[in-house]
Phi, psi and omega in degrees: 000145196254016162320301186295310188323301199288321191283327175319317185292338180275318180282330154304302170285350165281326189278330176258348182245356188050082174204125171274039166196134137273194215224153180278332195269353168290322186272352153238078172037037154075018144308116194293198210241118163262179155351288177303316184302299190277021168262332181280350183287287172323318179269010177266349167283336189293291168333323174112342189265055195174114167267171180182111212272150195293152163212154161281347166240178212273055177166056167274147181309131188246158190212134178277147150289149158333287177356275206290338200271298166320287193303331162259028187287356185252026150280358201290149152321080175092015162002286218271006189257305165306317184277352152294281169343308158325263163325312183318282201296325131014256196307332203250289193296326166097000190311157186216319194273143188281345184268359181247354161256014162293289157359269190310305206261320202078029175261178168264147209284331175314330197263324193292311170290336176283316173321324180315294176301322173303298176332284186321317179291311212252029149077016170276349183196146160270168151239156163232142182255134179206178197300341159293326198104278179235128148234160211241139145215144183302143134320186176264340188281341182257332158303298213289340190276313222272323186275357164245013165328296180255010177080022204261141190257121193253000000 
């Protein structure tokens, strides 16, 4: 499918260059691009797991998404390690933004958003998204897992 293909192929340049944007001719194994290829792009922008800033060539800068990042998450490097962690600085610090555990873990804030989001499918927290990036607030289901971790009085 070619959904997987690209993003798997996104997420590979995300776990060995850390850089959440590529080239259309990167993301296809370095081929050049045809018609079909970046018309199949446009509909991974429809979705959301992808941005593509408008261009005139056959070979535009592509930006993997929070989305697109969450939808390939179990190519990411240590997901589920990287996603503990997460929670971890959550729960002891009280951190909210996807750019201030990034700080802290040295991840890209992108995989800090796909966690967000994963949060989010189990219903523990909304986000909002703004020029910083993803900030979080709990549910009444994520007061009760985040804030009584520790017994901590809020």
């Amino acid at each position: 499918m070619f959904t997987d293909y690209i993003i798997k192929n996104f997420i590979s340049i995300l776990n060995n260059k850390n850089r959440a944007h590529a080239t259309a001719k990167e993301l296809n194994y370095d081929s050049e691009c045809d018609n079909k290829f970046l018309q199949n792009l446009q509909v991974l922008e429809m979705y959301g797991l992808v941005q593509i800033p408008k261009s005139i060539d056959n070979n535009p800068q592509v930006l993997l998404t929070f989305k697109g990042a969450y939808y390939g998450s179990e190519y990411i490097n240590n997901y589920d390690e990287i996603y503990d962690d997460v929670v971890d600085l959550i729960k002891s610090d009280s951190l909210k933004t996807t750019h201030e555990i990034m700080k802290i873990l040295g991840v890209h804030h992108i995989i800090i958003g796909a966690i967000f989001i994963d949060l989010s499918e189990q219903g523990l927290i909304t986000y909002e998204q703004g020029l910083g990036g993803l900030t979080l607030e709990f549910s009444k289901e994520g007061e009760k897992y985040f804030k009584t971790w520790k017994n901590i009085t809020w």
